[in-house]
C-alpha positions as CSV (number, residue, x, y, z in Angstrom):
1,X,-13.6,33.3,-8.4
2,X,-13.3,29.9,-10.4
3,X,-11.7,28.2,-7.8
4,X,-14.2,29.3,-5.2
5,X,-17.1,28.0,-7.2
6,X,-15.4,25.0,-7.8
7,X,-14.9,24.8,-3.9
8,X,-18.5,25.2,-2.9
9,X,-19.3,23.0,-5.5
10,X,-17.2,19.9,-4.3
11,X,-18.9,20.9,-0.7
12,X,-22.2,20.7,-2.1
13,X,-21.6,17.3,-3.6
14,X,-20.0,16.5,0.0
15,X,-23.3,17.6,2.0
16,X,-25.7,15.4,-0.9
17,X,-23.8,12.1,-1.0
18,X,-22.9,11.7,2.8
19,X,-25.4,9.2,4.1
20,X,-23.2,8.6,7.3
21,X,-24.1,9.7,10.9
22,X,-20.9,9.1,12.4
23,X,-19.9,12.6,13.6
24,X,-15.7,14.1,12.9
25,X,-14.2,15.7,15.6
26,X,-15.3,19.1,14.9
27,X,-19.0,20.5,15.8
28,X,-21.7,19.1,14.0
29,X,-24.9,19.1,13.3
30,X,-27.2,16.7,12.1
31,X,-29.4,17.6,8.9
32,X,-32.8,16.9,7.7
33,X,-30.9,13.7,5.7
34,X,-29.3,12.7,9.0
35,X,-26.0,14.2,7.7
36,X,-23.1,14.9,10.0
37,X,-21.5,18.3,8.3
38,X,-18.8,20.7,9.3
39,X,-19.8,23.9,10.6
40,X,-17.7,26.9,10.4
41,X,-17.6,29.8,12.8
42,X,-16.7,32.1,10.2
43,X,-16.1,32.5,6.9
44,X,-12.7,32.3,7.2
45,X,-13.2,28.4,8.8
46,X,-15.0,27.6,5.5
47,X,-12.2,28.9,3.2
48,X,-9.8,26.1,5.2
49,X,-12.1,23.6,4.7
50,X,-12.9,24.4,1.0
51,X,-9.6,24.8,0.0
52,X,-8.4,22.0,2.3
53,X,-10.7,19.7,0.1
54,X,-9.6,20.6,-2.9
55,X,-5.8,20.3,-1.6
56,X,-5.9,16.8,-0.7
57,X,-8.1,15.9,-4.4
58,X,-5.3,17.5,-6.2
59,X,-2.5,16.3,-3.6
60,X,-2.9,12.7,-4.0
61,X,-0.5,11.5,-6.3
62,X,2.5,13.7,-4.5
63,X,1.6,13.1,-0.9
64,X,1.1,9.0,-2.8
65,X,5.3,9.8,-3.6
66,X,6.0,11.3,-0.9
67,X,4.6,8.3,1.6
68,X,6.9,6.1,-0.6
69,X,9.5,8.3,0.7
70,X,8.7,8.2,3.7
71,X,8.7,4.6,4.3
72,X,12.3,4.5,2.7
73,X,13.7,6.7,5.3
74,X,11.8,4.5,8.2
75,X,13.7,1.3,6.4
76,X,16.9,3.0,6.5
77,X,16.9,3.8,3.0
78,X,17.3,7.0,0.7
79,X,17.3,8.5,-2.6
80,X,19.8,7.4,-5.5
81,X,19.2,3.9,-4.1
82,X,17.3,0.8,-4.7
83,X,15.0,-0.6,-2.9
84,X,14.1,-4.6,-3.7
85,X,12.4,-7.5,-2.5
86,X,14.4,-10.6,-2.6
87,X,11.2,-12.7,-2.7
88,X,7.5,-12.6,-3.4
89,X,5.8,-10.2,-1.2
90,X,3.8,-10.3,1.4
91,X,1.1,-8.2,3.8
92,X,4.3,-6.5,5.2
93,X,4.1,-4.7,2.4
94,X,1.0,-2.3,2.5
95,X,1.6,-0.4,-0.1
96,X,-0.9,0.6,-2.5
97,X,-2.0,-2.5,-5.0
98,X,1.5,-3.8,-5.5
99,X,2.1,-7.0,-7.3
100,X,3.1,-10.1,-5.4
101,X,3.9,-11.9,-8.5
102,X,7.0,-10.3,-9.6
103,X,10.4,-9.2,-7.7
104,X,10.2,-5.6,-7.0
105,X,13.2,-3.6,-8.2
106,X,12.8,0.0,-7.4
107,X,15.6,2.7,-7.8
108,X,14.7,6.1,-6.2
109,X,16.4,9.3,-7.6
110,X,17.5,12.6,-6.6
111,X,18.8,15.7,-9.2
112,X,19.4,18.3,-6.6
113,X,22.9,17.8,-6.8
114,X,22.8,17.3,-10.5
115,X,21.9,14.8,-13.0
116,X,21.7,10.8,-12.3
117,X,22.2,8.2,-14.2
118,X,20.3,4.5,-14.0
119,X,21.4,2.1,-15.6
120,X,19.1,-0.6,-17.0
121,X,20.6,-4.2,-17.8
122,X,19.6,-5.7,-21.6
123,X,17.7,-8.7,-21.7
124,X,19.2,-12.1,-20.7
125,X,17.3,-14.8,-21.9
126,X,13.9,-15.3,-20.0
127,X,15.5,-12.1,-17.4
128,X,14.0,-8.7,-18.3
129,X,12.3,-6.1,-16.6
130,X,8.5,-4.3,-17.1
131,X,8.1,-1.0,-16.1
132,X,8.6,2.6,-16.1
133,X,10.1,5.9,-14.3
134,X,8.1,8.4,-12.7
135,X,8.4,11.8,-11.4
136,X,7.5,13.1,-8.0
137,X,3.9,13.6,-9.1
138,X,3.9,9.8,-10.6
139,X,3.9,10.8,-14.2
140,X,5.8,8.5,-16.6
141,X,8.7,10.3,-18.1
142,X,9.5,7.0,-19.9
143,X,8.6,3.3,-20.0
144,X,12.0,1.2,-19.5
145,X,13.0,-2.7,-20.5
146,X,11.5,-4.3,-23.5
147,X,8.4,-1.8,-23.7
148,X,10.2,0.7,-23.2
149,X,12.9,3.2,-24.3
150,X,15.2,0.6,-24.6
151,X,13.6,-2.0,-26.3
152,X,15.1,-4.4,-24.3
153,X,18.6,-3.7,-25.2
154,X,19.4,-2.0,-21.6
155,X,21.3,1.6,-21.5
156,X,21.8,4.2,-19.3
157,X,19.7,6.8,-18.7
158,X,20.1,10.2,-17.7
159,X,17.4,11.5,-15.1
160,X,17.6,15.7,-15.6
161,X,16.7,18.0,-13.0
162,X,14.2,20.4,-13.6
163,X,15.2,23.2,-15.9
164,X,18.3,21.2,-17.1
165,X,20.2,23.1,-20.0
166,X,23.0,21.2,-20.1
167,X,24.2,18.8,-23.5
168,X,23.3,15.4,-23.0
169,X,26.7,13.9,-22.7
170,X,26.7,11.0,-25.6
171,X,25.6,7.5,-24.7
172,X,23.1,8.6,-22.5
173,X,19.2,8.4,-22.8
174,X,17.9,11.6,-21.7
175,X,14.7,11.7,-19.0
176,X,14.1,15.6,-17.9
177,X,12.0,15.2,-14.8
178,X,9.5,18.2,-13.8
179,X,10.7,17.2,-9.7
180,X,14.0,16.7,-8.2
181,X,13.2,13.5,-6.8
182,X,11.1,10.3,-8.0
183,X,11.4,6.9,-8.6
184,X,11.5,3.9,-11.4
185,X,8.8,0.6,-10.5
186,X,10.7,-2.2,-12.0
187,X,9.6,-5.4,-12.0
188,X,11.7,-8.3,-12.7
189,X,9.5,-11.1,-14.1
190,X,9.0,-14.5,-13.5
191,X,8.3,-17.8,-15.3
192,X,7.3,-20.6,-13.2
193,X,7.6,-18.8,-9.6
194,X,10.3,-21.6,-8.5
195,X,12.4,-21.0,-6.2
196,X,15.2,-20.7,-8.4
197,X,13.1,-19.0,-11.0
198,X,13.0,-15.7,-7.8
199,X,16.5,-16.2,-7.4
200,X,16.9,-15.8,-11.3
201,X,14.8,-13.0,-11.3
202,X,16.3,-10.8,-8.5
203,X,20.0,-11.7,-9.3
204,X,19.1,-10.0,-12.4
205,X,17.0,-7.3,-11.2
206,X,20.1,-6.1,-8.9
207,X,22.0,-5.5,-11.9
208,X,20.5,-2.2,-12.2
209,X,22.6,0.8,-11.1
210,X,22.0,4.7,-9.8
211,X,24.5,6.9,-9.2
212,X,25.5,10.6,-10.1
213,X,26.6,11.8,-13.5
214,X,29.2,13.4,-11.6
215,X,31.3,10.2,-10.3
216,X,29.9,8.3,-14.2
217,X,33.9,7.7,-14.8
218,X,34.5,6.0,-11.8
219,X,30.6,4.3,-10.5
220,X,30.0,4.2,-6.8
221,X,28.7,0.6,-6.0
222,X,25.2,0.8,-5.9
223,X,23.1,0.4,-2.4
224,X,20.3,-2.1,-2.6
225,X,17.5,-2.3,0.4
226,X,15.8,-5.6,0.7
227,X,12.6,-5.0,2.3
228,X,11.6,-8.5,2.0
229,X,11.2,-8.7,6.2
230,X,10.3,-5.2,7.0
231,X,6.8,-3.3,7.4
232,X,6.7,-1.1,4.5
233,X,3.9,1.1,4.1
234,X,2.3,4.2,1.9
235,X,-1.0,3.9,2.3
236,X,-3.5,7.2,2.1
237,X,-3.2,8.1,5.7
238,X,-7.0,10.2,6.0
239,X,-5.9,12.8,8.8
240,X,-3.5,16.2,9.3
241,X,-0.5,13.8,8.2
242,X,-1.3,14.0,4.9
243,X,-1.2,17.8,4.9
244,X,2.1,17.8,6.7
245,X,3.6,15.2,3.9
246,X,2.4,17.3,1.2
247,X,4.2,20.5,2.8
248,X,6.9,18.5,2.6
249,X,6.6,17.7,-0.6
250,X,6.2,21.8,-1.6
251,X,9.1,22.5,0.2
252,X,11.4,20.4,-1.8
253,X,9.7,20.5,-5.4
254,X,9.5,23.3,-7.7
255,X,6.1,24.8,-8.4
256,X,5.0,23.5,-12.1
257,X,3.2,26.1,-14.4
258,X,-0.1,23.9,-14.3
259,X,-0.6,23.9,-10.8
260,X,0.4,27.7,-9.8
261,X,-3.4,28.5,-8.9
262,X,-2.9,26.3,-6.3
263,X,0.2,28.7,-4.3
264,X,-2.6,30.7,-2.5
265,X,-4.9,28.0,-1.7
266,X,-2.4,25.9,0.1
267,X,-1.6,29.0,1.7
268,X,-4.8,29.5,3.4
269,X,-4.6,26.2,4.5
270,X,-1.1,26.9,6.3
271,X,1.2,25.6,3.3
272,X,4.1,27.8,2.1
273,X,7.1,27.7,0.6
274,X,9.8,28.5,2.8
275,X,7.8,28.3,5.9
276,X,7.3,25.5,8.2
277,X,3.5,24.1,8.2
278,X,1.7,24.5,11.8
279,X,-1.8,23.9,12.5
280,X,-3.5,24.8,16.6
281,X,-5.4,22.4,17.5
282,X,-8.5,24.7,15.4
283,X,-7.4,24.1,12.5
284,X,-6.5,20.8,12.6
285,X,-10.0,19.8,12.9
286,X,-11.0,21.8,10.3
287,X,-8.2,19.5,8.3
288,X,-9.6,16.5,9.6
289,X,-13.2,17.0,9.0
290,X,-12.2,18.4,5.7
291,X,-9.5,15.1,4.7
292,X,-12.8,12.8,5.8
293,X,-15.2,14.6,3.8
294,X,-12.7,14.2,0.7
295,X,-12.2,10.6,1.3
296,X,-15.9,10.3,1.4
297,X,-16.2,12.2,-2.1
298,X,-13.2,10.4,-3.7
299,X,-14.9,6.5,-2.6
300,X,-18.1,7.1,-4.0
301,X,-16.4,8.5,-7.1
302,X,-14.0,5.4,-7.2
303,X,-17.0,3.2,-7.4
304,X,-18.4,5.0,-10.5
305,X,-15.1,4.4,-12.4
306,X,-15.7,1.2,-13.3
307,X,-18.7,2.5,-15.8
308,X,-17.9,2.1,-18.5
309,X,-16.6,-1.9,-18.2
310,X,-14.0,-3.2,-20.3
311,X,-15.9,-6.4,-21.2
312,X,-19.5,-5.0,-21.6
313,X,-22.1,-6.3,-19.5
314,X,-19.2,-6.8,-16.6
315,X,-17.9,-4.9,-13.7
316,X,-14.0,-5.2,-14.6
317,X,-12.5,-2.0,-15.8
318,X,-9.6,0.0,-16.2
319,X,-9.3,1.9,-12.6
320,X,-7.9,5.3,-14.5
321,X,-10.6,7.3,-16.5
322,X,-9.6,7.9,-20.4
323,X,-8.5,11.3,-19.6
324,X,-6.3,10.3,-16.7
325,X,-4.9,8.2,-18.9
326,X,-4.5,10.7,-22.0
327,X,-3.0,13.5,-19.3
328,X,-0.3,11.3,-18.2
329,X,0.7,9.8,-21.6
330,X,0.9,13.3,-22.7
331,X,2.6,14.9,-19.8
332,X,-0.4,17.2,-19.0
333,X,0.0,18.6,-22.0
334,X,-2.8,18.2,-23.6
335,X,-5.7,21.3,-24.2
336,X,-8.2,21.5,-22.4
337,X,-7.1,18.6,-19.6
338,X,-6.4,18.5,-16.7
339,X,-8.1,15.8,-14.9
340,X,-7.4,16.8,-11.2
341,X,-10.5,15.1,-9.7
342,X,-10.1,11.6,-11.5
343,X,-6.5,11.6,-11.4
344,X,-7.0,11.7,-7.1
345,X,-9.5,8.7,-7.4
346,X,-7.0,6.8,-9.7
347,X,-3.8,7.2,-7.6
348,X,-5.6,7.2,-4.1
349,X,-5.6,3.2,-5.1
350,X,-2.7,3.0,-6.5
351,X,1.1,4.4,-7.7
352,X,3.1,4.0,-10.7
353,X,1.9,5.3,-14.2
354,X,3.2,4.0,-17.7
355,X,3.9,6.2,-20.2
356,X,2.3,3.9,-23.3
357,X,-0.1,2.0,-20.9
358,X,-1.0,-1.8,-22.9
359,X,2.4,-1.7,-24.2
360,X,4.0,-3.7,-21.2
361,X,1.1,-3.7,-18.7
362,X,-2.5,-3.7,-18.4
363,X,-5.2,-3.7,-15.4
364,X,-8.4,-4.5,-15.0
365,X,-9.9,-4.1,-12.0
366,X,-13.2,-5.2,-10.1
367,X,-15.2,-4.8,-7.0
368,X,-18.4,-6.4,-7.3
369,X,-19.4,-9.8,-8.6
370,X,-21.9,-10.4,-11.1
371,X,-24.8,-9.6,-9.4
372,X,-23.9,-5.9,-8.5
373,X,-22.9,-7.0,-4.9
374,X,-19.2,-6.1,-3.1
375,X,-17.1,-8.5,-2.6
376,X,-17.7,-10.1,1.0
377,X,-14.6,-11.7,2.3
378,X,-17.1,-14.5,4.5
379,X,-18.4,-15.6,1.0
380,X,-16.6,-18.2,-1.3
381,X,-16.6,-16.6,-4.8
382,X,-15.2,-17.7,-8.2
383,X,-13.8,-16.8,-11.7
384,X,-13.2,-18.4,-14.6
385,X,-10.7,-17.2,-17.1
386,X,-10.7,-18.7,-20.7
387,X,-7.9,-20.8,-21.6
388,X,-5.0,-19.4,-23.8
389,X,-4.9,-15.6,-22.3
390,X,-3.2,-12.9,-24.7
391,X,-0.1,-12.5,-23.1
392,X,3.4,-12.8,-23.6
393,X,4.6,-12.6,-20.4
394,X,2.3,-13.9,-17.6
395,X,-1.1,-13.0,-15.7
396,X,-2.4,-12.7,-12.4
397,X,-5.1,-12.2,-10.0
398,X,-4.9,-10.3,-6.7
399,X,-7.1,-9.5,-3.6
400,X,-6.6,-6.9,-1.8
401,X,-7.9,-5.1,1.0
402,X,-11.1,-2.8,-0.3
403,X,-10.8,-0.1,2.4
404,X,-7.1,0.3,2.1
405,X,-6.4,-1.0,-1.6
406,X,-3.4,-3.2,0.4
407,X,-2.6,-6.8,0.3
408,X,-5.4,-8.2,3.1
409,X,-3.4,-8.4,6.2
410,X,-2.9,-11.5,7.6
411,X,-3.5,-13.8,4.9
412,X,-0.3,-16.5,3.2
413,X,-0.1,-15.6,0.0
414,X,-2.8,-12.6,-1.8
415,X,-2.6,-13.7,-5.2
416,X,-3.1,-16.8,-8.4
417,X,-1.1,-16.4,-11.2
418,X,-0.3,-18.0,-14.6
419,X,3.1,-18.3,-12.8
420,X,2.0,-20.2,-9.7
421,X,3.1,-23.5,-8.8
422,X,0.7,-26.0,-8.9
423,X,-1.9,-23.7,-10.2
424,X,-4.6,-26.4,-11.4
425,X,-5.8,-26.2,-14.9
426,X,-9.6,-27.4,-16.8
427,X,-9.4,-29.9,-19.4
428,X,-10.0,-27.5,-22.1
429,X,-6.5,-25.4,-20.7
430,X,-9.4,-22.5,-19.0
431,X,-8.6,-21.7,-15.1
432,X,-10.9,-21.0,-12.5
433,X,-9.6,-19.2,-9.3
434,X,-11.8,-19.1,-5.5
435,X,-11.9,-16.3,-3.5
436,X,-13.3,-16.3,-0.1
437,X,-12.3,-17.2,4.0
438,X,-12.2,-21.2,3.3
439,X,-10.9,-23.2,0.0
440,X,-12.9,-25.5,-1.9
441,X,-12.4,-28.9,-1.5
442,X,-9.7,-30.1,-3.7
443,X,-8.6,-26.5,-5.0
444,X,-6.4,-25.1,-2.6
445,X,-3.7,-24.4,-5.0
446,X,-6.0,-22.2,-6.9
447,X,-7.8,-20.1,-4.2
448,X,-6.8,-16.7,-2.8
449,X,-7.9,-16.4,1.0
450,X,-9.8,-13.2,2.2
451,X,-10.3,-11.5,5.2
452,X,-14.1,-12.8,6.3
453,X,-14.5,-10.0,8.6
454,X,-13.8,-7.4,6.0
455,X,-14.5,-6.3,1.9
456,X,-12.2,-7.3,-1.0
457,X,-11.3,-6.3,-4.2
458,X,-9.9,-7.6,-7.3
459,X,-7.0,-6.7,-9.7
460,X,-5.9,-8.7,-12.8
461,X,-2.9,-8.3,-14.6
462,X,-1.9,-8.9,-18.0
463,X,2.1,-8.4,-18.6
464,X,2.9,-8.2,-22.6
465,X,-1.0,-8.1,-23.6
466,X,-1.4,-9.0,-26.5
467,X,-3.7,-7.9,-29.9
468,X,-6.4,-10.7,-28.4
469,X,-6.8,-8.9,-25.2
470,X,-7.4,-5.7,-26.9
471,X,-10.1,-6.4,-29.7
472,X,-11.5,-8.5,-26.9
473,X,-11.6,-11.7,-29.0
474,X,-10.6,-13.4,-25.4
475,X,-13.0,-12.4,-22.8
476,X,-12.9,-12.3,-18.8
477,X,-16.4,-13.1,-17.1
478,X,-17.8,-11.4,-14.2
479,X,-16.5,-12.9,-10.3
480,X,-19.5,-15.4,-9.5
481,X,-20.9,-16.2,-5.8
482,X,-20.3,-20.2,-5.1
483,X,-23.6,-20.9,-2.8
């Protein structure tokens, strides 16, 4: 009965906030508020499209996996391998907010033949690595590197399966993961963004290793993907596909205890276990219309996350809500939480979660400057950061795409960072950074170029933040129009 209120409550909040009149592909009619809406034959039609609402809103962060997957498998990659960059990225890779100022190093794992083991080189000078490793459902089991598990010393750690009873043999770090299957984000950092500073970095990133506790006496050599000059991609897709990626995600993952309710409502929607996922042409528009409406509810929402700022009186904030943040940390284990419909805003922009987020990493995001207007990619806009930012490692600033939350296609570079050569620097050591279609005279090395046909947003990264950053004693201003 819950779960049907809950249902006709999300459709509710659909039929009040749509103020488009483009119509979906299945029968509509137009309200008194000039709303295109779904309209069921039956009541059976409605069930579909309630539950296949709520499906996608508690979906996201697996079919968000499972894409990553996906796109592994199209590159000629698999599990217990890594995948890497071997340079900075670029619009070839339309995954969701990555960072172009690091070298990617990301090992993907799979238990269902038993344990694996990744191993996690120590520090080596200015070499180390930020980041964390994730179940299927992108919930940190652990941080790894310096801020993480290992403080920096390296080890190997032991990815479990789920339900693993097993001793831990000695030597190893133990990670049980709730899925079979998942992955680590790794990010091999930079200093001055040289070109031998990227070969420094991924020479060291591709000393990580995967490979089964089985064959641990005698190490397989590990397989490394460069992706550096392939399209890669795991962005939302807003259609049937994502039902048929999370079906196959069901298939292969064991139900968790928190998210049993959820058996029969996939089932109405043609999702079971042990059975292949179908849809007549019907019901895939019922799917479609119901994916839209979803991606409708789940922008506006985004757009309220950023209230409450981070710096008051500005439009940069955290792009998780505190209890998004609290589930994770705590494994969903927390009373009383489980933040289904803010965790789907959070990772429909985004994948990776830390375990002890501000610890290695933190983000601010923004998407309006600082007169409450969206970022227009025709318009020239700038920011000014303070001089001496609270950071041990580095900070940057990226643009990305604001329908897709992908680096803007097209475009050289995406991104200004501490670590940018040439980045140009104010007498008193502050920084100011352009956005827009065309660079200011004289400050081409610090402007990021935008799409002028299409929105942008903005995401800044601080790696190793430090006590400054948090008691706010350094402060970020608002993105300001240059007329």
């Amino acid at each position: 009965m819950k779960s049907k209120i809950v249902s006709i409550a999300i459709i509710c909040m659909l039929w009040s906030c749509t103020n488009s009149t483009k119509k979906n592909e299945t029968t509509t009619v137009a309200d008194t508020t000039q709303t295109a809406a779904f309209k069921p034959v039956d009541f059976e039609e409605q069930l579909i499209y309630n539950r296949a609402v709520e499906a996608v809103i508690w979906g996201m962060p697996a079919v968000n996996s499972e894409l990553f997957h996906e796109s592994l498998i199209k590159a000629k990659g698999d599990y217990n391998q890594v995948v890497f960059w071997s340079g900075l990225i670029s619009s070839k890779n339309q995954t969701l907010t990555p960072n172009p100022d690091v070298i990617y190093i990301n090992p993907f794992y799979d238990t269902r033949q038993g344990p694996v083991v990744l191993e996690i080189p120590a520090v080596e000078g200015i070499s180390s690595l930020t980041g964390s490793l994730d179940d299927g459902w992108q919930t940190a089991i652990e941080d790894i590197g310096p801020a993480g598990v290992d403080k920096g010393k390296g080890g190997k750690y032991l990815i479990l399966p789920p339900g693993y009873k097993d001793p831990v043999p000695l030597g190893y770090i133990p990670m049980p993961s709730s899925t079979y299957t998942g992955y680590a984000i790794l990010r091999s950092n930079l200093t001055d963004g040289s070109a031998n500073d990227i070969k420094r970095a991924v020479d060291y990133g591709k000393k990580v290793k995967i490979y089964p506790l089985s064959e641990a006496d005698n190490p397989p050599a590990t397989t490394f993907v460069d992706l550096i000059n392939v399209d890669f991609s795991n962005t939302i897709p807003y259609n049937v596909h994502f039902f048929e990626v999370l079906n196959q995600f069901v298939q292969r993952e064991p139900w968790l205890t928190r998210d049993l309710a959820m058996i029969d409502q996939l089932k109405t929607i043609g999702i079971e276990k042990g059975k292949t996922f179908q849809a007549d042409a019907r019901r895939e528009e019922i799917l479609n219309a119901a994916i839209k409406d979803a991606h409708s509810w789940i922008d506006k929402k985004y757009e309220k996350i950023f209230t409450p700022p981070f710096y008051d009186g500005t439009n940069w904030a955290l792009p998780a809500s505190p209890d998004v943040v609290k589930a994770i940390m705590s494994n969903y284990m927390a009373p009383n939480l489980y933040p289904v419909d803010e965790r789907a805003i959070s990772y429909s922009m985004a994948y990776f979660s830390a375990k002890k987020l501000g610890t290695g990493q933190f983000y601010l995001m923004s998407i309006k400057d600082d007169k409450k207007q969206s970022f227009d990619g025709s318009k020239l806009y700038k920011l000014h950061l303070p001089a001496k930012v609270p950071v041990k490692l580095y900070w940057s600033v990226t643009a990305y795409d604001r329908e897709t939350h992908a680096l803007i296609l097209g475009m050289k570079y995406s991104s200004r960072a501490s670590t940018s050569p040439g980045l140009q620097k104010n007498a008193d050591g502050s920084v100011d950074i352009y956005f827009g279609a065309k660079a200011p005279e004289g400050k081409e090395s610090n402007w990021v170029p935008t799409d002028p046909k299409r929105q942008f947003e903005l995401l800044a990264r601080f790696y190793g933040p430090e006590k400054g950053f948090f008691d706010k004693t350094w402060k970020m201003g608002d993105v300001e129009e240059v007329k």
